[in-house]
N, C-alpha and C positions, 0 to 999 in steps of 0.2 A: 642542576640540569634544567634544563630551558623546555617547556612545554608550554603548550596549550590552556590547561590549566592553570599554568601559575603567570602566562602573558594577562591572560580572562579572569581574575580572579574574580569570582562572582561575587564577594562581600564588597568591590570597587561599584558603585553606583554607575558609572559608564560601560561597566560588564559586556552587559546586553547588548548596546549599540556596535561598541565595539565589535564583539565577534561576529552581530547580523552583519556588519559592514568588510569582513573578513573572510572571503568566499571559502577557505581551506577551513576552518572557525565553524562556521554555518552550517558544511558541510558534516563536519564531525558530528556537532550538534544533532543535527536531524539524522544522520543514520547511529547515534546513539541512543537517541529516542528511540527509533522504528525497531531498533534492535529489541530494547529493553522493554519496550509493549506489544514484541509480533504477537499474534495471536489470531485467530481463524474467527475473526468478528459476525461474518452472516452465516456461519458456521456449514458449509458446504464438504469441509474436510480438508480443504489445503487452506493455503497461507501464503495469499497472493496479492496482485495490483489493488482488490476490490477492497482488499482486507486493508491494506494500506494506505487506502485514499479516508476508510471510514475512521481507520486510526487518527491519520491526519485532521481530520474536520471534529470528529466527536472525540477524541484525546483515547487514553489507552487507557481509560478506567469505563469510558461508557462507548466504546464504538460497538456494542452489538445494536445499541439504539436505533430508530429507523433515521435513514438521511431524508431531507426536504427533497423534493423533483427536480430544483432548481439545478443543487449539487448532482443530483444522479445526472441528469443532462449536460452539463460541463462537463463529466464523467465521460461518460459516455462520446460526445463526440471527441475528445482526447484522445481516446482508445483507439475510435474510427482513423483519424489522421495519422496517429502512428502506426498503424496498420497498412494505409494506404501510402505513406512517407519510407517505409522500411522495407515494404516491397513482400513482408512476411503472409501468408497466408491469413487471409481473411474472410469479408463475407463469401467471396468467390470457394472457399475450402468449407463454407459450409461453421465455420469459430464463429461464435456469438461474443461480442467483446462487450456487451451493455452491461451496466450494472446489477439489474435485475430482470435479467429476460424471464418470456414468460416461460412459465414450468413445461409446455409442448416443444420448446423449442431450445433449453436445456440441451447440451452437448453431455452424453456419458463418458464418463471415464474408463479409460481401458483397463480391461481384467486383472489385468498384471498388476495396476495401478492403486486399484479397488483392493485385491489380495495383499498389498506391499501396507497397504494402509489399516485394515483389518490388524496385521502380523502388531502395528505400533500399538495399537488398542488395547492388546492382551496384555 
């Protein structure tokens, strides 16, 4: 059988190359990562974009760590542009899409939401 794994064999020194240069490869790659390290990094409750990004930068053993400003601001206007590119509800709805907004300005999560999440706790 013909896969991905045994095209990439990663004991092959050109492995790496290989599948970065492999966009289907690359692809697997990175959402077998993000798969196998999601986790709720600035610990808010869910397991989202932010979580994601800090996976990405500080690896999936250390993204509860703090990110540099630099990254939160790349972040950050990312967010903005897909917001604004997507046509999805944005600053105009009142969505906070920053990395770390300030705690006043913190969007709550609806009841239901809060309750549904409470229930996985237990």
């Amino acid at each position: 059988m013909y896969t991905y794994t045994t095209m990439y064999d990663s004991r092959v020194f050109s492995a790496y190359a290989r599948c970065a240069n492999d966009p289907t490869c690359a692809r697997l790659s990175a959402v077998t990562y993000l798969t196998r390290f999601a986790q709720d990094c600035n610990r808010d409750g869910v397991i989202d974009c932010l979580d994601y990004a800090a996976i990405h930068k500080l690896g999936g053993y250390g993204c509860s760590a703090p990110l540099d400003q630099y990254y939160k601001n790349k972040y950050d206007a990312c967010q903005r542009a897909v917001v604004e590119l997507s046509g999805a509800p944005g600053a105009e709805s009142g969505v906070d899409v920053r990395f770390n907004p300030a705690p006043e300005q913190q969007t709550q999560r609806p009841e239901a939401e809060q309750q549904q999440q409470l229930s996985f706790n237990n």
